[in-house]
C-alpha positions as CSV (number, residue, x, y, z in Angstrom):
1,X,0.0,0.0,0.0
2,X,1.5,3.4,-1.2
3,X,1.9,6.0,1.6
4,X,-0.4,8.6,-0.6
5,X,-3.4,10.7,0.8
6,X,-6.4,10.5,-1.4
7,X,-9.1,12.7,-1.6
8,X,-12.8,11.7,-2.9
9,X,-16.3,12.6,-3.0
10,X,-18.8,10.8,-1.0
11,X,-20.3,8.4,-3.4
12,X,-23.8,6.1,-3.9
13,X,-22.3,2.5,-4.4
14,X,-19.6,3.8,-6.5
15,X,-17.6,2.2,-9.4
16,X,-14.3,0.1,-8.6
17,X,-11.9,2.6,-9.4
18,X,-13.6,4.7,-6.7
19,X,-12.8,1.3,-4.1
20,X,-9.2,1.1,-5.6
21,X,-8.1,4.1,-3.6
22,X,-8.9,2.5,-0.2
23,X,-6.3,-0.1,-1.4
24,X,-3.6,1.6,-3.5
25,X,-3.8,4.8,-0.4
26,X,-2.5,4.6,3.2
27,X,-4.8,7.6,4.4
28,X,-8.3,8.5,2.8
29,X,-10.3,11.6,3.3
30,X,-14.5,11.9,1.9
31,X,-15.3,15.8,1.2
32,X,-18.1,16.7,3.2
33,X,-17.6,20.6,3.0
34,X,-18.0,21.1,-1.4
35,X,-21.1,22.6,-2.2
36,X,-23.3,20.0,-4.0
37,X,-22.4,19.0,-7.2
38,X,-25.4,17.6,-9.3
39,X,-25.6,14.3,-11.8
40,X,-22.1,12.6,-9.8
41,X,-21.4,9.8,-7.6
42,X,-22.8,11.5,-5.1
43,X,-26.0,10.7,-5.6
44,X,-26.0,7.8,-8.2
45,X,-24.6,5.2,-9.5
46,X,-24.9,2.6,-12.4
47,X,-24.9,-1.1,-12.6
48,X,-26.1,-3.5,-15.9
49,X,-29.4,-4.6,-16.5
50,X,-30.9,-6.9,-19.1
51,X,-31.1,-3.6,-21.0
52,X,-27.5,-2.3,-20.9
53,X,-26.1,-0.1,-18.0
54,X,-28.6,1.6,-15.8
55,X,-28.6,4.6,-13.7
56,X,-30.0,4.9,-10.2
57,X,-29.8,8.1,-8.7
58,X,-31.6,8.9,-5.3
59,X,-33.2,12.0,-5.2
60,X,-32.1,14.8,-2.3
61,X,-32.9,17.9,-1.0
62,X,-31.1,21.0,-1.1
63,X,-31.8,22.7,2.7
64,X,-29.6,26.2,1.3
65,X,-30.6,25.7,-2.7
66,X,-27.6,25.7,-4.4
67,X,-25.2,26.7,-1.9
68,X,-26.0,23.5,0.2
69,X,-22.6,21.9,1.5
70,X,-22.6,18.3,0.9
71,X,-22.8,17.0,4.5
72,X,-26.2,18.9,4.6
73,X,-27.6,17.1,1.6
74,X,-30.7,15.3,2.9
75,X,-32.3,12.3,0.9
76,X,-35.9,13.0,-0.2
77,X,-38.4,10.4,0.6
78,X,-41.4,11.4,-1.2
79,X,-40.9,8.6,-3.5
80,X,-40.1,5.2,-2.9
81,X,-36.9,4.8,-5.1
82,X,-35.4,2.5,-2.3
83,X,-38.1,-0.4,-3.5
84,X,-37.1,1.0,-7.1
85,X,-33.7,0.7,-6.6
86,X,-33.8,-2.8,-4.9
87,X,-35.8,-4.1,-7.6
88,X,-33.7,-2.9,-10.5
89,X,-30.8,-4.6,-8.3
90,X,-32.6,-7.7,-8.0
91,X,-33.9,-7.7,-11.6
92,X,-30.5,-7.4,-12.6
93,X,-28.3,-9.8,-10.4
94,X,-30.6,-12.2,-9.4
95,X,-29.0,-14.7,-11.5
96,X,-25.3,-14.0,-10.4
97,X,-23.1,-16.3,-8.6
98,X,-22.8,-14.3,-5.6
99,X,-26.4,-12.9,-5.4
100,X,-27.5,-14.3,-2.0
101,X,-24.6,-13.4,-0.3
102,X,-24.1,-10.0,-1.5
103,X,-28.2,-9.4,-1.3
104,X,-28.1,-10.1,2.4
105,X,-25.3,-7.6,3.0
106,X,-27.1,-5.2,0.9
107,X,-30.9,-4.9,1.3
108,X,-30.9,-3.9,5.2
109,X,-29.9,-0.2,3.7
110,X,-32.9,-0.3,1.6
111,X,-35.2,-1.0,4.4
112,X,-33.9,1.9,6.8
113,X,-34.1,5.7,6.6
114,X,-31.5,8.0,7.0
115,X,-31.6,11.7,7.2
116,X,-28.1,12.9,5.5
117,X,-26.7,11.4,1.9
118,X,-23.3,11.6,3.1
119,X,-24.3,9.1,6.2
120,X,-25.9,6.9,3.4
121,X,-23.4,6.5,1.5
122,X,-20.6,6.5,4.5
123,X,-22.2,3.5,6.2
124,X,-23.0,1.1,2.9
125,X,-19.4,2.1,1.7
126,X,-18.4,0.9,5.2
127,X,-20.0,-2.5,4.7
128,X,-18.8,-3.1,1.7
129,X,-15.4,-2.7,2.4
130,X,-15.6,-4.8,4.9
131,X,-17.1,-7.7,3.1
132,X,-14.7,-7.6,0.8
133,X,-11.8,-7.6,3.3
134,X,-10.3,-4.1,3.5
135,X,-9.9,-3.0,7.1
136,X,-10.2,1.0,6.2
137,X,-11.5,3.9,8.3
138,X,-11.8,7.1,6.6
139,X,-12.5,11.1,7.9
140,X,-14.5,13.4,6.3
141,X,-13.1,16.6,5.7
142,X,-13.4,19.7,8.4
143,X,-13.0,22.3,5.7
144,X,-13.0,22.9,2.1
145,X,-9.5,23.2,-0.2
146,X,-9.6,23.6,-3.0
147,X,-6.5,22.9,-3.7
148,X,-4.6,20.3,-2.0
149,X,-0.9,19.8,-1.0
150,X,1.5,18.0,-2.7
151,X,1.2,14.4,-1.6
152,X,-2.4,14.5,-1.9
153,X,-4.1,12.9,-5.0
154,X,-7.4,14.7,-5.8
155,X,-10.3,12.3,-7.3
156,X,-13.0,14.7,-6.7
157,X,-13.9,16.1,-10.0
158,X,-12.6,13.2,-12.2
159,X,-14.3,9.7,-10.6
160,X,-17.2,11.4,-12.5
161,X,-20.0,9.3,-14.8
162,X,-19.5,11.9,-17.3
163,X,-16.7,11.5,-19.4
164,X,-16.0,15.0,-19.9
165,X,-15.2,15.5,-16.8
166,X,-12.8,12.0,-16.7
167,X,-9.2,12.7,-16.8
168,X,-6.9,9.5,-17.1
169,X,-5.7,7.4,-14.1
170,X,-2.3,6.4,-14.3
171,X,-2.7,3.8,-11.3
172,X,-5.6,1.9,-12.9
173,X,-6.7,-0.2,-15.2
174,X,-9.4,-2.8,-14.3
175,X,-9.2,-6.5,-14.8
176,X,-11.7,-7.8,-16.6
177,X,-14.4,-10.6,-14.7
178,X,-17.2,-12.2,-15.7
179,X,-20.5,-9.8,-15.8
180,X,-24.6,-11.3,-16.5
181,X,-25.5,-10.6,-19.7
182,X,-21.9,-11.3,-21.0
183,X,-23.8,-12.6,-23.8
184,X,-24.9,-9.7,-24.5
185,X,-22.5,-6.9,-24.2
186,X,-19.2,-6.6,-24.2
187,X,-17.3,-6.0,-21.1
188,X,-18.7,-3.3,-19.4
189,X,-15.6,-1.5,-17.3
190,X,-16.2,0.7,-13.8
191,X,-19.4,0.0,-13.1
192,X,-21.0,-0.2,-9.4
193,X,-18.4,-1.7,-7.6
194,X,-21.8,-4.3,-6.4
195,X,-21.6,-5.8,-10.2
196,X,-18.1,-7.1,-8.8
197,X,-19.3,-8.7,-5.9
198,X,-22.5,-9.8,-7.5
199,X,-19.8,-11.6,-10.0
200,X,-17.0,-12.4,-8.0
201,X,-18.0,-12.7,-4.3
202,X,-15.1,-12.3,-2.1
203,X,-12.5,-12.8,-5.5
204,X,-13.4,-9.0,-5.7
205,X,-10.2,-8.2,-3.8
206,X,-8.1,-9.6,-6.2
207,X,-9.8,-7.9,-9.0
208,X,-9.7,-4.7,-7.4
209,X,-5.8,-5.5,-6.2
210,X,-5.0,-6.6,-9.9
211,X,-6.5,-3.1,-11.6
212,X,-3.8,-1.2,-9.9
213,X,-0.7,-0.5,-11.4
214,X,2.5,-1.0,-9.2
């Protein structure tokens, strides 16, 4: 593990390059101090269907408009996109090797409420890194900077779904694994890191391990 401090956004079951960083990065801090940035991580993610990739994004609520800080982003439940969301899961993985396993360490956060997005996605991140055997605490920030020291490695802006905003990781490239609907598609590359470890149960270390350049 290198001795670098990383830097990322809080993130709704991100994409494995996202998870690499816990691994290839001795210290790890979540910004909780940006003001909100719209149609990211934060708030979504995107895993493969029978369809193609799919987007799930849960909706939020801005307490200061667009000047709300990130660790004041509340989740809005006036629709019931956690039963959406777990059924496009389900729909989706059902089949998979691993799906009991990783189900049961999943669907408890779809049958809870919790007030904050950053606490959301904090405590499923938590649990997943866990379960896949990385022993990791992380801090979120006290303060915003926008520009960090030398020594830190900034993934805020560019672990981004939109490839404009995607700059190129010199310290990964992800292995390939078996994905549903292989038939399909083609491989699909840095999706939700749960279409790993719907795939490859507890392997997903390895992958993850393997997509990181030395």
């Amino acid at each position: 593990m290198s001795k670098c401090k990383v830097i990322l956004t809080t993130a709704y079951l991100p994409p494995i390059q996202y998870f690499s960083k816990f691994i290839g990065c001795q210290n790890v801090l979540v910004e909780a101090n940006e003001t909100y940035q719209k149609q990211s991580y934060r708030n979504r993610c995107a895993i493969l269907s029978c369809n193609g990739p799919l987007q799930l994004s849960i909706p939020v609520i801005k307490t200061n408009g667009n000047n709300t800080l990130t660790k004041d982003i509340r989740i809005d439940y006036s629709t019931n996109w956690r039963k959406n969301h777990w059924k496009a899961i389900e729909s989706a993985y059902r089949n998979s090797a691993y799906y009991e396993f990783v189900a049961d360490l999943l669907q408890p956060f779809y049958n809870k409420k919790e007030d904050f997005l950053i606490d959301f996605n904090s405590k499923i991140t938590l649990e997943i890194l866990s379960f896949i055997g990385i022993e990791k605490v992380f801090n979120s920030t006290d303060e915003f900077i926008k520009n960090y020291p030398e020594g830190f490695d900034d993934f805020r802006c560019t672990i981004h779904p939109k490839t404009q905003f995607q700059q190129e990781d010199n310290d990964f490239f992800l292995e390939k694994y078996y994905q549903v609907f292989n038939d399909r598609f083609e491989f699909i590359p840095n999706l939700s890191v749960i279409d790993l470890l719907f795939n490859e149960g507890l392997n997903s270390l390895n992958i993850i391990g393997n997509s990181i350049k030395k």
